[in-house]
C-alpha positions as CSV (number, residue, x, y, z in Angstrom):
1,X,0.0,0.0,0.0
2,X,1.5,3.6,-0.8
3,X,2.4,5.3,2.0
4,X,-0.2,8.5,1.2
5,X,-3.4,6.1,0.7
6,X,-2.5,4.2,4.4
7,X,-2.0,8.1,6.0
8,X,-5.2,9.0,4.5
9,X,-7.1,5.4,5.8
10,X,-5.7,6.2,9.1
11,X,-6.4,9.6,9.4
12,X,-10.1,8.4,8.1
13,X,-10.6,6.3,10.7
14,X,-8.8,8.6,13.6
15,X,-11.8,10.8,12.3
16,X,-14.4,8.2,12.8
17,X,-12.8,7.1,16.4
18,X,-13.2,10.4,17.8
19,X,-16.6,10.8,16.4
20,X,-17.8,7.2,17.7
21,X,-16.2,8.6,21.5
22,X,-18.0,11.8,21.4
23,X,-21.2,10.0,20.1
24,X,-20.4,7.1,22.8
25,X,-20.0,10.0,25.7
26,X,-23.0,11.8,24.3
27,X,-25.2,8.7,25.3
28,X,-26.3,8.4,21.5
29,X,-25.1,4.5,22.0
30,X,-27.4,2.3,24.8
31,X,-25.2,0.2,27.0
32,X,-26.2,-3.2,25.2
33,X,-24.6,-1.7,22.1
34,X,-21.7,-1.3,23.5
35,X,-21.4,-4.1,25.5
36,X,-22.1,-5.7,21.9
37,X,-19.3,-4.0,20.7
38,X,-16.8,-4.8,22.6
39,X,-18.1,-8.8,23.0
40,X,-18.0,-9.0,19.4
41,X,-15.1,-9.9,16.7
42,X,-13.7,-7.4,14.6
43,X,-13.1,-7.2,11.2
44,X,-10.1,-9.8,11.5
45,X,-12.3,-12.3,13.7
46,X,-10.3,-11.4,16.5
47,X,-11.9,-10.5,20.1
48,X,-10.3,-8.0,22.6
49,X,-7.6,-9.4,24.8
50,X,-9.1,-9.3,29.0
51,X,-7.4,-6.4,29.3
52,X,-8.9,-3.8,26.9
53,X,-12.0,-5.7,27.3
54,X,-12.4,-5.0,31.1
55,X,-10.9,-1.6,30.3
56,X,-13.9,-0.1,27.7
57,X,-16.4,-2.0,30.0
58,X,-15.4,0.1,33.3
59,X,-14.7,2.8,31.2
60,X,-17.7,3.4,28.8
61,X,-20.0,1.3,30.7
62,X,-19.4,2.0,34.2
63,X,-19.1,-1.3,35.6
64,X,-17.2,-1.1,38.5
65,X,-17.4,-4.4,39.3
66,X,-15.2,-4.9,36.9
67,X,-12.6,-3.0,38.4
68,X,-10.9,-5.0,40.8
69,X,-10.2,-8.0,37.9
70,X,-8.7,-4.8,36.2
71,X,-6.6,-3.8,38.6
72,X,-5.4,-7.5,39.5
73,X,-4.4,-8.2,36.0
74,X,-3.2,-4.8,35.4
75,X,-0.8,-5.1,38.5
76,X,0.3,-8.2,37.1
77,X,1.4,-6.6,34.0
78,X,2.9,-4.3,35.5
79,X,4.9,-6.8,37.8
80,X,6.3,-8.6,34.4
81,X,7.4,-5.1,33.7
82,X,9.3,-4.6,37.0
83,X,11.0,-8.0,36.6
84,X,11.7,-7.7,33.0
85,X,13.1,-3.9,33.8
86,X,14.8,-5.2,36.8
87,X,13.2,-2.5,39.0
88,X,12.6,-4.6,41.8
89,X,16.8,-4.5,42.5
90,X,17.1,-0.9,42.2
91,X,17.3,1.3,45.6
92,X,14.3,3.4,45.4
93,X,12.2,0.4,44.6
94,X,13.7,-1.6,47.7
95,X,12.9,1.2,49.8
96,X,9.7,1.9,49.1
97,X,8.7,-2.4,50.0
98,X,10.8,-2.1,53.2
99,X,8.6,1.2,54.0
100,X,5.5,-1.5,53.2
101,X,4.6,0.4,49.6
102,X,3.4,-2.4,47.0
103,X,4.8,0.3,43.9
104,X,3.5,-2.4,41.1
105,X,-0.3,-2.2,42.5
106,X,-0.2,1.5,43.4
107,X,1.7,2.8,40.1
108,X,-1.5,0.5,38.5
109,X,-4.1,1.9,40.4
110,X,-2.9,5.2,39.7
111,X,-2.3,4.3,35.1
112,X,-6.0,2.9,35.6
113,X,-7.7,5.8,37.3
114,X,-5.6,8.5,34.7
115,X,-6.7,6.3,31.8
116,X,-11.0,6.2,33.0
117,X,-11.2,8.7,34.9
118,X,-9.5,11.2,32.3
119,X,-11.2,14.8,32.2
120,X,-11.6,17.4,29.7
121,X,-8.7,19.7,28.9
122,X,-9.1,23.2,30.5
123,X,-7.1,24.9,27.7
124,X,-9.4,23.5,24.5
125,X,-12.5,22.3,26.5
126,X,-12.0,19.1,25.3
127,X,-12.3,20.0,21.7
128,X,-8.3,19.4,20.7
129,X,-8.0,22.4,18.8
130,X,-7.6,26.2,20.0
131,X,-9.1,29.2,18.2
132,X,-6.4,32.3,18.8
133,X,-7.9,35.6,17.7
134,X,-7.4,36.1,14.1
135,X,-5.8,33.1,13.2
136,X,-6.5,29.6,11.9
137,X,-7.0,27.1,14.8
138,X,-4.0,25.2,16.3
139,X,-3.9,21.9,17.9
140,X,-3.4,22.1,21.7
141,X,-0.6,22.0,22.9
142,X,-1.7,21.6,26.6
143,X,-3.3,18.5,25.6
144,X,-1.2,17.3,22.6
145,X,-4.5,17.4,21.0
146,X,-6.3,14.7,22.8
147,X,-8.9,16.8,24.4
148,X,-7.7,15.4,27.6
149,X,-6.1,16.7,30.3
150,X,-3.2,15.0,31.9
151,X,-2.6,15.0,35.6
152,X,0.4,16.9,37.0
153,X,3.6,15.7,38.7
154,X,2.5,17.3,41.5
155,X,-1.4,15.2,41.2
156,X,0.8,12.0,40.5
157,X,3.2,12.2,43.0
158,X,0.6,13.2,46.1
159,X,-1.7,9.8,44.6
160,X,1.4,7.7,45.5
161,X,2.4,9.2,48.3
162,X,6.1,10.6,47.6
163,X,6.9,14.4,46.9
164,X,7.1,16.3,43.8
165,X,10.9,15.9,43.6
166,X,11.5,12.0,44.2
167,X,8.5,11.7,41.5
168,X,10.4,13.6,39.0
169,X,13.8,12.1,39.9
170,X,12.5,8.7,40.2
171,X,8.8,7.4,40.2
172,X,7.7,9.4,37.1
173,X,10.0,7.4,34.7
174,X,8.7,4.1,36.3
175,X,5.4,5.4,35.9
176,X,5.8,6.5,31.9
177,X,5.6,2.5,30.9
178,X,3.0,1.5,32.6
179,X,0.6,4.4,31.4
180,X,1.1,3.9,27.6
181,X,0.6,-0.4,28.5
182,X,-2.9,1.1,30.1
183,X,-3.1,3.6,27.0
184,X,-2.4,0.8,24.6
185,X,-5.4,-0.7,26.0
186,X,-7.5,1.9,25.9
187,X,-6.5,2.4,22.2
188,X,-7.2,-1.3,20.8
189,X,-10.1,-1.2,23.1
190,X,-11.7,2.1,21.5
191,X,-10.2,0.7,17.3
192,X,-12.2,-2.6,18.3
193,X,-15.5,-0.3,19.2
194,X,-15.3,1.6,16.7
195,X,-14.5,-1.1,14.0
196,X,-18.4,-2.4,15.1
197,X,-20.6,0.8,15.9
198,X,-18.9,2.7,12.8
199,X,-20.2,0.0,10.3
């Protein structure tokens, strides 16, 4: 495939994922067609992995029941990432078990409640774009047009219990990993969605 046709299929169906979210947010889907959706195969006869499955259902349908399998597996994840990273070995990590932290299931809970709980950018009101007076809109930089707002260091840090300056220096580059693995979810969860309430 030529490089200009896949941008333009991609950018297509960018288009059509952010429409399906805003349409999903807006309540114009009912709970059974979503649940549908993410149940169902896509277009490859493949089925969401548990992850991005339990993900979209806490996320879009608010089944918090589901949460606690989430958060198992997801700290399970993120233990294969500690062992394969050798974290575990390193002196900050050690001190935080001796001071009876469990990093793996708080870093988790923390990726997890980012990734659902995410709210709307205060610079573009969720809309990804800003309109400057007399000029062409811009994408947000804020945001890096997602339309979501990130949480500061300072947010991060105080949810897992360190201060600003040991989560710079050291828990925000464990943390960086484990919320694009939660992201990457979110992402295969929302193509998969979109893939059967787009058609």
């Amino acid at each position: 495939m030529r490089p200009e046709l896949a941008l333009a299929k991609l950018t297509a169906k960018t288009s059509r994922m952010r429409a399906v979210v805003t349409e999903i947010s807006s309540g114009a889907y009912s709970a059974t067609e979503i649940a549908g959706a993410l149940a169902g195969f896509n277009s490859d006869g493949e089925k969401l992995e548990k992850e991005p499955y339990l993900l979209g259902v806490v996320k879009f349908l608010q089944a918090q029941a589901s949460f606690s399998e989430l958060h198992t597996l997801s700290t399970l994840r993120v233990t294969d990432l500690v062992r394969e990273r050798c974290w575990r070995h390193e002196r900050g990590w050690a001190q935080a078990v001796g001071r009876g932290m469990e990093p793996s299931r708080q870093l988790s809970l923390i990726a997890l409640g980012d990734c659902i709980g995410s709210q709307k950018c205060e610079v573009c009101e969720g809309r990804k774009w800003v309109f400057p007076e007399g000029s062409a809109p811009v994408e947000c930089k804020n945001c890096l047009a997602t339309g979501v707002a990130s949480p500061s260091g300072r947010t991060l840090a105080a949810q897992f219990g360190v201060d600003e300056a040991a989560w710079r220096r050291y828990w925000g580059r464990k943390y960086r990993p484990i919320i694009a693995m939660v992201h990457g979810w979110e992402m295969l969860c929302l193509w998969h969605v979109v893939e059967k309430l787009g058609e």
